[in-house]
N, C-alpha and C positions, 0 to 999 in steps of 0.2 A: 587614862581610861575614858574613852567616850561616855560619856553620860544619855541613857536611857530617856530618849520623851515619854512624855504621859501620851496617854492613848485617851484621845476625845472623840467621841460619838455625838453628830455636828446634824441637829432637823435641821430644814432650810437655810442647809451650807451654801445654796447657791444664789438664795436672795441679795439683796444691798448690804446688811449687816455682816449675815456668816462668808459673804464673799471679801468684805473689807477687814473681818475678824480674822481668816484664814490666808490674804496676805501678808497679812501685818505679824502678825507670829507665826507662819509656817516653819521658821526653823526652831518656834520653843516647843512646837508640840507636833504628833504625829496625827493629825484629822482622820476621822473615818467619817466618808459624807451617807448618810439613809438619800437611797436616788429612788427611793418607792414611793407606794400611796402611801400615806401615815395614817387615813384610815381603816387599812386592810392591814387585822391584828397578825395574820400567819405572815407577813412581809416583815410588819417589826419586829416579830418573835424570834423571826430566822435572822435576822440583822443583828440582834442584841445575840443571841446565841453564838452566834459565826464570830462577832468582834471581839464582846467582852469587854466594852470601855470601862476605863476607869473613872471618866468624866464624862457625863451628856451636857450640849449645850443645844437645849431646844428652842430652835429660832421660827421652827413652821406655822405656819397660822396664813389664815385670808386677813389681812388687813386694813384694808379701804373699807370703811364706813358706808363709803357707797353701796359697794359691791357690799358686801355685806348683812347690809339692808334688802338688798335683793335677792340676796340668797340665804335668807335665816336658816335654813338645814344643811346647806352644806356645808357654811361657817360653822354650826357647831360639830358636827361631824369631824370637820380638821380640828379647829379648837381646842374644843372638850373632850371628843370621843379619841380623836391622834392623842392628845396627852393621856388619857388614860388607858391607851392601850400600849403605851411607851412603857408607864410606872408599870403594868401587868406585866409585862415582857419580864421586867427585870426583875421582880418579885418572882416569878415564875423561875427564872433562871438564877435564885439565890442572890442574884448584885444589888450591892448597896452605894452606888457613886453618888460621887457631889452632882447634884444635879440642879442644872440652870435655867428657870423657865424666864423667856422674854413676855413681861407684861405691861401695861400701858397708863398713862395717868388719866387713861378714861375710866379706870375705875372710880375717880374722883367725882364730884362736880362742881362747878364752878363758884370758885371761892374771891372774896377780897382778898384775903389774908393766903399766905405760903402753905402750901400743903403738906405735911409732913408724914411719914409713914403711920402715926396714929391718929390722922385727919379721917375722920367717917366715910368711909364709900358709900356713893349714892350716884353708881355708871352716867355718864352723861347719853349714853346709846347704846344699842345690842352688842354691838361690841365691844362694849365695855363692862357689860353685864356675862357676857363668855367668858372674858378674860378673870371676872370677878371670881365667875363661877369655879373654874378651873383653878383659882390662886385658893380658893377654899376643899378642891378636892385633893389640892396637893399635900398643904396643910396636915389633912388627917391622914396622909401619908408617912408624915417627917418622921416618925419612931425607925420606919424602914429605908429611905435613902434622906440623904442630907440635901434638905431642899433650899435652895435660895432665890426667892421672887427678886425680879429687879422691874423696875416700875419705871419703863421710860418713856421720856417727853418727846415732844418734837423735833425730826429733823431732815434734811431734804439730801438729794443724791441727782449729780447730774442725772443718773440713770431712772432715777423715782418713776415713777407711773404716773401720767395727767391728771388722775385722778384724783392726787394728791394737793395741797394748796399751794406752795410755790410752784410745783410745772405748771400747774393749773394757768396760774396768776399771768406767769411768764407767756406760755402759752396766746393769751390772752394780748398780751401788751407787743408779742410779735407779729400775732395776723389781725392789732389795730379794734380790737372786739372793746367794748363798754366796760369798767368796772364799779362798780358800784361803792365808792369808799364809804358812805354815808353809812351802810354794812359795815366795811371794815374796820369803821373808825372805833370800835367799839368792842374789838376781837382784843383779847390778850395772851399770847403763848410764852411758852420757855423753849428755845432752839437752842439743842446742842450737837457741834459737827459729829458726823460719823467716825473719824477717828477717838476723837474724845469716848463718844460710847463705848469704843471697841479699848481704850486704855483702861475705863471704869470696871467694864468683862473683864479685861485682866486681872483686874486687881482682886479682884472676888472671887475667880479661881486661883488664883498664889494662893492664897488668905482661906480658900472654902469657907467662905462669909454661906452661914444658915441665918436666913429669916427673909424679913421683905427691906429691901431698900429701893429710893429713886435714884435716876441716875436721871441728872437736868442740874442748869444751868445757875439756878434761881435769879434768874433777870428775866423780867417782864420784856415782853417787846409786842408794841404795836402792828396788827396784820398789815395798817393803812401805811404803816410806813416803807413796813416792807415793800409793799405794791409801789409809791411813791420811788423806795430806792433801785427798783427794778426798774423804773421808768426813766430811771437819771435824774428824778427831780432833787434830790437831797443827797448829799456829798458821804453822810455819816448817819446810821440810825443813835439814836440815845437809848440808852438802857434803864429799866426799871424806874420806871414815869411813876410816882405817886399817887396811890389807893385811895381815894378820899370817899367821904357821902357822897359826894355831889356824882362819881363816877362807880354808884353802886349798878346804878343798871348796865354797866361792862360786864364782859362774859372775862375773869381772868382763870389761866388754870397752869398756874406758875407753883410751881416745887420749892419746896424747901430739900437742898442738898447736904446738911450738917454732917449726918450719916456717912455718907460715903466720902464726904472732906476726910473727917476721921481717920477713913481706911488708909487714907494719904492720895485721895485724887485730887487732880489739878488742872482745871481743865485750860487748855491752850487756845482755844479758838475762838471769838467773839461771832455774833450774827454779821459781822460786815464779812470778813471772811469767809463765813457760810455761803452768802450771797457771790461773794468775786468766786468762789471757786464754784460756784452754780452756773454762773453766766460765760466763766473761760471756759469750762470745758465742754459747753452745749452743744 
């Protein structure tokens, strides 16, 4: 007897993530992509009506910080007001699904120490304060659908947008432009590859894990090296360089994963890997 897929209702299926999400399991699950505004409510109303998911996995949002910044209204509009007019939809139409909001470890701010899911939020930028806002309106949702935050780190995509720091970087180190390391040296992030991400998704919807988890690497890794290892200068980055005083004025915003270890993820990729398959498939 052929077995029935689950029926997933997929925001920004067509971005980097829900496009690598939905090659990578197309045969576990049947996708329905929303190809509309998400913040015009009678579009998501009639999508959520017309479908009837049993899963949402909402990946829509403006992203870039940049952009972002220069668009404080329409960012929240996607944001905050797309998300809440998703949860209306489906309240409206009786559904209760597992539902998946992608949020960011810019809720955080920058810590010495690993940031853990009861680490204090205190956004590092407006968009990280959307995203905040939005994991709090969801929150006083959960009695009505099963909400699960997933709080993820950093991570790059041949196809990323320049605006992001490795295209950026890259960008940068191919048409020969200045980099400023003395800046970098001093940046700390957690990169974890896109498939990894998209394995940790998985795991969360098998499981309809409710509550907030990160999904990151928990290894520190320096921006300066990265830039360095884009350049050819260093064969190998080192991972999770030591926290001391002396390197309190570093910006780190490095995750604690115990959480989702738990669930049974495992992540397969290291930053060098990130970086080769950045630079093969440019």
């Amino acid at each position: 007897m052929k077995k029935i897929k689950l029926k997933i209702g997929i925001t920004g299926g067509r971005g980097i993530l829900g496009t690598e999400f939905r090659k990578y399991y197309k045969n576990n699950f049947n996708f329905i992509i929303f190809k509309n505004d998400i913040r015009v409510k009678k579009h998501v109303n009639r999508w959520v009506k017309k479908h009837k998911p049993e899963i949402i996995i909402h990946l829509a949002a403006m992203v870039s910080t940049k952009e972002v910044n220069q668009n404080k209204k329409k960012a929240k509009s996607i944001n905050y007001t797309g998300t809440k007019n998703l949860v209306e939809a489906l309240k409206d139409n009786n559904l209760k699904p597992w539902f998946f909001f992608s949020s960011t470890s810019h809720v955080y701010n920058f810590s010495k120490k690993k940031l853990s899911e009861k680490s204090r939020c205190n956004p590092i930028n407006f968009y990280g304060k959307l995203k905040l806002e939005t994991e709090n309106y969801l929150l006083k949702n959960k009695k009505n659908i099963k909400i699960c935050i997933a709080r993820i780190f950093s991570f790059t995509h041949p196809k990323q947008n320049i605006k992001y720091f490795i295209p950026s970087i890259y960008d940068k180190i191919l048409k020969k432009k200045k980099i400023y390391n003395n800046l970098l040296n001093k940046e700390y992030r957690d990169f974890l590859s896109t498939k990894d991400i998209c394995a940790a998704i998985k795991i969360l919807v098998d499981k309809e894990f409710c509550g907030v988890v990160n999904i990151c690497s928990s290894k520190s890794i320096s921006l300066n090296d990265i830039a360095k290892y884009l350049k050819g200068d260093i064969n190998r980055i080192k991972v999770n360089p030591p926290i001391t005083n002396k390197e309190s004025k570093s910006n780190y915003l490095i995750g604690n994963n115990k959480k989702i270890l738990k669930l049974g993820f495992k992540p397969q990729f290291d930053i060098n890997n990130i970086l080769n398959d950045y630079m093969n498939k440019k």
